[in-house]
VOGU-3710 file (C-alpha; in Angstrom, 3 decimals, decimal comma):
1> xxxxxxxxxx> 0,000/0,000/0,000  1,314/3,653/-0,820  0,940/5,810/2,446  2,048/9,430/2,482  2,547/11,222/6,197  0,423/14,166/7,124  2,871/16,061/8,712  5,046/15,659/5,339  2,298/16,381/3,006  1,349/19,638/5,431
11> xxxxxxxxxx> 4,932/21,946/4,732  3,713/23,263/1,226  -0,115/22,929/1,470  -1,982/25,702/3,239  -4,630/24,978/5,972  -7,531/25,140/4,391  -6,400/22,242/2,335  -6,883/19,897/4,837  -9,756/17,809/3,759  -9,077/17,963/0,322
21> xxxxxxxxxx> -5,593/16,223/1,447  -7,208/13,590/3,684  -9,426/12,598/0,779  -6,301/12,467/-1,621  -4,777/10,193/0,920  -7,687/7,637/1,063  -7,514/7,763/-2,984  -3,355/7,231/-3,234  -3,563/4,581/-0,507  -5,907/2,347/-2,534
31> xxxxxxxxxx> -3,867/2,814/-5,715  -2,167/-0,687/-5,843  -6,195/-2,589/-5,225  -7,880/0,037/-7,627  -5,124/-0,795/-10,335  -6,524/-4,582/-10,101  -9,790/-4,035/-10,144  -10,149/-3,421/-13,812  -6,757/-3,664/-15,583  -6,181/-0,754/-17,794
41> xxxxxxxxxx> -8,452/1,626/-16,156  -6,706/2,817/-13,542  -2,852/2,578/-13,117  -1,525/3,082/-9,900  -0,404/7,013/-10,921  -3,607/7,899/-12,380  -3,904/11,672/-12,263  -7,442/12,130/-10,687  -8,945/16,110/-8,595  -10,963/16,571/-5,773
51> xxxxxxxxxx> -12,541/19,896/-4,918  -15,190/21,660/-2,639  -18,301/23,460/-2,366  -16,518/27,037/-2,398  -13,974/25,818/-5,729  -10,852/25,029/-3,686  -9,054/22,202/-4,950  -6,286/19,356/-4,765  -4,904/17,644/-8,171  -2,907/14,689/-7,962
61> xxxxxxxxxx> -0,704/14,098/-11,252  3,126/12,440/-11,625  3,042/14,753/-15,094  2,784/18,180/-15,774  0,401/20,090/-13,661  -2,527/22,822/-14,761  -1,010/26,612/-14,249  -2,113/28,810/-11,337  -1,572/26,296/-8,344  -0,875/28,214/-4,996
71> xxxxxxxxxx> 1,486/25,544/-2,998  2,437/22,000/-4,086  4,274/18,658/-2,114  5,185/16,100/-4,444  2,709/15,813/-6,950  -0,027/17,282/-5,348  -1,163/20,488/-6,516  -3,329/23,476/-4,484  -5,615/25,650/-6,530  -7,127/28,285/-4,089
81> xxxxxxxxxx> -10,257/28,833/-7,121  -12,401/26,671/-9,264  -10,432/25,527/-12,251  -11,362/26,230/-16,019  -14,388/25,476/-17,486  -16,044/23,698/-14,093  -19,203/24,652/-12,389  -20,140/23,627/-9,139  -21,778/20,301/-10,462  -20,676/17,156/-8,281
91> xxxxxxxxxx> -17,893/15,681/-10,583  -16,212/16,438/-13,867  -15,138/13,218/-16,097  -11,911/13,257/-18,669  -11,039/16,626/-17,476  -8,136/17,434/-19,701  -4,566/18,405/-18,014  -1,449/18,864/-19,961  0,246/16,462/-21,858  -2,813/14,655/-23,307
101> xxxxxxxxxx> -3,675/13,311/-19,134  -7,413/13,055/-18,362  -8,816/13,650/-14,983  -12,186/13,009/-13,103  -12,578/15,491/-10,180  -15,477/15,135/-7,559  -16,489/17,346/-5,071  -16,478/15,617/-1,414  -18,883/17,173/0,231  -23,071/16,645/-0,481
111> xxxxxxxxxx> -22,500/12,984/-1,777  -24,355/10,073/-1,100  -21,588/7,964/-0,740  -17,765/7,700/-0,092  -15,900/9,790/-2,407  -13,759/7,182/-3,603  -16,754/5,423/-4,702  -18,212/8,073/-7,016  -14,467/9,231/-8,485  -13,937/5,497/-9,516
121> xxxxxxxxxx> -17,941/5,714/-10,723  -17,767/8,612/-12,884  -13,562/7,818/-13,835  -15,041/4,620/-15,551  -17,313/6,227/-17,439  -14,739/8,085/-18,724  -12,733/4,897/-19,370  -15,850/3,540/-21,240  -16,665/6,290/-23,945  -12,949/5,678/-24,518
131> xxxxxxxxxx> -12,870/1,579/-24,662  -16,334/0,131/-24,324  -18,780/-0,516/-28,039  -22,208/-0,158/-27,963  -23,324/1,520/-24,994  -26,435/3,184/-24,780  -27,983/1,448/-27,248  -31,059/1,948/-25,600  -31,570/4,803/-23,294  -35,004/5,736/-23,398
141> xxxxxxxxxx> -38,927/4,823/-23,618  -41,690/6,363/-24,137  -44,022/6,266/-21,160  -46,913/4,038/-22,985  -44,358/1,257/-22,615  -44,766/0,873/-19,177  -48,574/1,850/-18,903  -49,165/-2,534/-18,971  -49,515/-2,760/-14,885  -48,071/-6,540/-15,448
151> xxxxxxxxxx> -45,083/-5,125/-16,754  -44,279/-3,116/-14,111  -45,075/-6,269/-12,237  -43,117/-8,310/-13,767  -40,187/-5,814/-13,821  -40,623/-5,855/-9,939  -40,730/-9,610/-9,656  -37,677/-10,189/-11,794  -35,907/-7,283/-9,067  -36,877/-9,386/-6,077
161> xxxxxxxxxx> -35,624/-12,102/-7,349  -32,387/-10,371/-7,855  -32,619/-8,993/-4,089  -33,373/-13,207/-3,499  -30,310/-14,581/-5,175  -27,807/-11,851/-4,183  -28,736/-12,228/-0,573  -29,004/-16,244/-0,247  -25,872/-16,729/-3,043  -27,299/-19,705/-4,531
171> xxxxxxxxxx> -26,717/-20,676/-7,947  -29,510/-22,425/-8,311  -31,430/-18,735/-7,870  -29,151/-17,099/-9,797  -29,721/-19,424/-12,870  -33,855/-18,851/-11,780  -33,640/-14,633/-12,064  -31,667/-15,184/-15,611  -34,206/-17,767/-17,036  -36,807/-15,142/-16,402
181> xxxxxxxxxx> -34,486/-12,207/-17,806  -34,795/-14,218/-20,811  -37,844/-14,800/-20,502  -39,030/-11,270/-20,201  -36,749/-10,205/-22,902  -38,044/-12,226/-25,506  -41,429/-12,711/-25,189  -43,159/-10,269/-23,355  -41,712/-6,970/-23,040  -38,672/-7,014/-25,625
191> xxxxxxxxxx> -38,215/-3,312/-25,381  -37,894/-3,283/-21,938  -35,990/-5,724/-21,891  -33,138/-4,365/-23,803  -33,424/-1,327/-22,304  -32,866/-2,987/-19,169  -29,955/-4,867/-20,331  -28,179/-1,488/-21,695  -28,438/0,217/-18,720  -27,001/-2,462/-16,840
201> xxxxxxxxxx> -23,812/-2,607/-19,329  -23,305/0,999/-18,763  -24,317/1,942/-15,384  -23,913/-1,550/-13,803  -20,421/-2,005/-14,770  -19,477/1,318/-13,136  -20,973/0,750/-9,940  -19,250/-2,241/-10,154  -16,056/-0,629/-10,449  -17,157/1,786/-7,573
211> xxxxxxxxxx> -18,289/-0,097/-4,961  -15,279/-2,756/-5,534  -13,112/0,369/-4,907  -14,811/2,138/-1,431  -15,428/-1,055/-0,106  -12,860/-3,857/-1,655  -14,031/-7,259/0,476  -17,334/-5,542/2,021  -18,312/-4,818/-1,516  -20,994/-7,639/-1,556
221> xxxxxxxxxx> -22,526/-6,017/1,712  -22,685/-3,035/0,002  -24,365/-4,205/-3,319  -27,068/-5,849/-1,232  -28,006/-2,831/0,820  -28,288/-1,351/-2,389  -30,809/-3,973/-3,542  -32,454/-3,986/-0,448  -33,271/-0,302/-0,150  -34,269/0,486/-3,919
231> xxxxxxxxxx> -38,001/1,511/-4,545  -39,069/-1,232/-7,522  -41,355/1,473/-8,886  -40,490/0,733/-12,783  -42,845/3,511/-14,097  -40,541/5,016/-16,935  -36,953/4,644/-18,387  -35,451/6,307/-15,497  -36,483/4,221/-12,930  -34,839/1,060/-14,814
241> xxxxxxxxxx> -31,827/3,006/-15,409  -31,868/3,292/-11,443  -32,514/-0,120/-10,984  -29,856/-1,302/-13,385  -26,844/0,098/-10,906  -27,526/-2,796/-8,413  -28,872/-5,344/-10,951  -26,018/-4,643/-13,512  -23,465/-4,719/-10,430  -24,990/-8,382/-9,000
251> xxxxxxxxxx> -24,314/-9,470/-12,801  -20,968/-8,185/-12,958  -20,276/-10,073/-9,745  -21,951/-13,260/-11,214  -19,097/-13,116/-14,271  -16,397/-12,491/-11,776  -17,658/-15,491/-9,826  -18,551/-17,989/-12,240  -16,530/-17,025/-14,858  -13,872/-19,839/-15,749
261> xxxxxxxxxx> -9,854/-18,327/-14,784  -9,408/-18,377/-18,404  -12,151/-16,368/-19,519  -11,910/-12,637/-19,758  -15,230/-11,364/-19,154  -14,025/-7,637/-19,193  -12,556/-8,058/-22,682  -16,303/-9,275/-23,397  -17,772/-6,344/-21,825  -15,817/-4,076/-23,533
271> xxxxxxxxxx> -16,845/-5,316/-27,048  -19,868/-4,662/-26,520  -21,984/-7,802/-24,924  -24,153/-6,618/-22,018  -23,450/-8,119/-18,310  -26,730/-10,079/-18,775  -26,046/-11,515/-22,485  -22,804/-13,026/-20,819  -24,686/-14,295/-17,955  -26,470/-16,088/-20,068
281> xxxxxxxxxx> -24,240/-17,301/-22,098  -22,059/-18,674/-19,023  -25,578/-20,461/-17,399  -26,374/-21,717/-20,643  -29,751/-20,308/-20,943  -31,737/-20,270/-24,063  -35,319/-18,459/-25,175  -37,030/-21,655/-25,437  -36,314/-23,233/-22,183  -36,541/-19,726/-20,500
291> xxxxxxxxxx> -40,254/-19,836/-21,675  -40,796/-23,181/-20,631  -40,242/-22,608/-17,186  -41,200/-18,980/-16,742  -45,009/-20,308/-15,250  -43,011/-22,629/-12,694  -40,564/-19,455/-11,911  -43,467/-17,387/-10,958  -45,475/-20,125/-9,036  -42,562/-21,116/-7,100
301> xxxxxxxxxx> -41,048/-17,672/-6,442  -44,381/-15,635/-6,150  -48,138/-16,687/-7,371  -49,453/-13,718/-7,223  -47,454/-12,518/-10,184  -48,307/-15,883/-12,292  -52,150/-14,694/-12,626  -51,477/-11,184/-14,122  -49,485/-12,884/-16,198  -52,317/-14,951/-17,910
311> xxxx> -53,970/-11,580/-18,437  -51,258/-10,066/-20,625  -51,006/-11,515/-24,340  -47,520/-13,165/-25,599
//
């Protein structure tokens, strides 16, 4: 682990850097774990800013540094005001520094989690409109495709039977939520589906990446408070774009589970094939069977949901 000692880092940098030098810490002491975590996204001197609510702010680069700084140690640079071109929004991705280098910058205060979990977040975005194919091929629905009350149904069973198989870590459940993914996806709400399934490639994957980072071996914990706390509503695209941070996350952790040593899911990911068409592909589910035993799903996981399902045509 790379530690750095406060009363070091403290001759150059003023007081009211402070904070912005404890959160730096946190960040540099992780490097060597958050270089793992997704190979080629985040070497171990990745430049990367944090700032706060009044502009102040603390960039960490081994390169050249932005002009204007007001007091420096190593490669940590003070700016007493807001750098170029940023607002007061919450974080900034690819920010562009000299010498071709890319920063995210977050703000620490007001967020609603650790900040190391939204810089990695937001950084891998970055990383993915650089590396990843076909994201956001879907993004959004009209409304009309979630007037069907099953659907949203539906959309909430296949969720709590997420928040099922996370929790109890059976395969045989995990193999049970897929078969109805495929289910769903094919036959009764295609769209939906899809949309579903892009949201979790782009959003999923990053929260991934996030939540590995913040909380390394307590990452599972954190994943299923996530699942347990999130309001199924599924009334419009946004709320399955919510949805698909935990969903997409519990498939990214089913790859990195299940996945055989040889396999690299990432590379998979990155080409373009959605966390759930890799799933899948690794349970050896198909369309057919996933019909097949959608009724026995619902009437062994829920009954309720297997009579509004008799209502809604196929």
């Amino acid at each position: 682990m790379l530690l750095f000692h406060g009363s070091l880092f403290a001759v150059e940098l003023p007081k009211q850097a402070e904070e912005l030098r404890q959160e730096a810490e946190k960040i540099r002491s992780k490097s060597p774990w958050l270089a793992q975590i997704w190979p080629g996204f985040w070497p171990e001197n990745q430049p990367f800013i944090v700032f706060n609510t009044v502009g102040e702010t603390l960039l960490f680069t081994t390169d050249e540094p932005l002009p204007g700084y007001e007091a420096k140690h190593s490669n940590y640079y003070y700016y007493t005001e807001r750098l170029p071109n940023t607002t007061d929004f919450a974080y900034f991705i690819n920010y562009p520094l000299p010498n071709n280098q890319l920063a995210t910058a977050v703000r620490i205060h007001d967020l609603n989690s650790e900040v190391i979990d939204t810089l990695l977040h937001e950084a891998f975005h970055g990383y993915q409109s650089l590396h990843f194919n076909n994201l956001h091929a879907s993004s959004f629905l009209e409304p009309s495709y979630f007037s069907e009350p099953t659907v949203r149904g539906l959309l909430r069973f296949q969720f709590s039977l997420a928040q099922k198989a996370h929790a109890e870590q059976g395969e045989e459940l995990v193999r049970d939520w897929l078969t109805f993914r495929v289910a769903f996806q094919h036959a009764i709400a295609p769209e939906i589906g899809e949309l579903l399934a892009s949201f979790e490639h782009l959003e999923g994957t990053a929260h991934w990446v996030g939540i590995q980072a913040a909380y390394a071996e307590h990452s599972r914990n954190q994943l299923g408070d996530f699942l347990r706390h999130f309001q199924a509503r599924f009334e419009n695209s946004n709320h399955v774009r919510t949805s698909a941070y935990a969903t997409g996350a519990f498939l990214v952790d089913i790859l990195n589970e299940y996945s055989p040593d040889d396999y690299d899911w990432r590379a998979q990911l990155e080409a373009g094939n959605t966390p759930l068409a890799l799933a899948v592909e690794l349970f050896d589910i198909d369309p057919e069977t996933a019909m097949n035993e959608m009724n026995a799903l619902l009437e062994r996981h829920n009954s309720n949901y297997r009579n509004r399902l008799m209502a809604l045509p196929l």
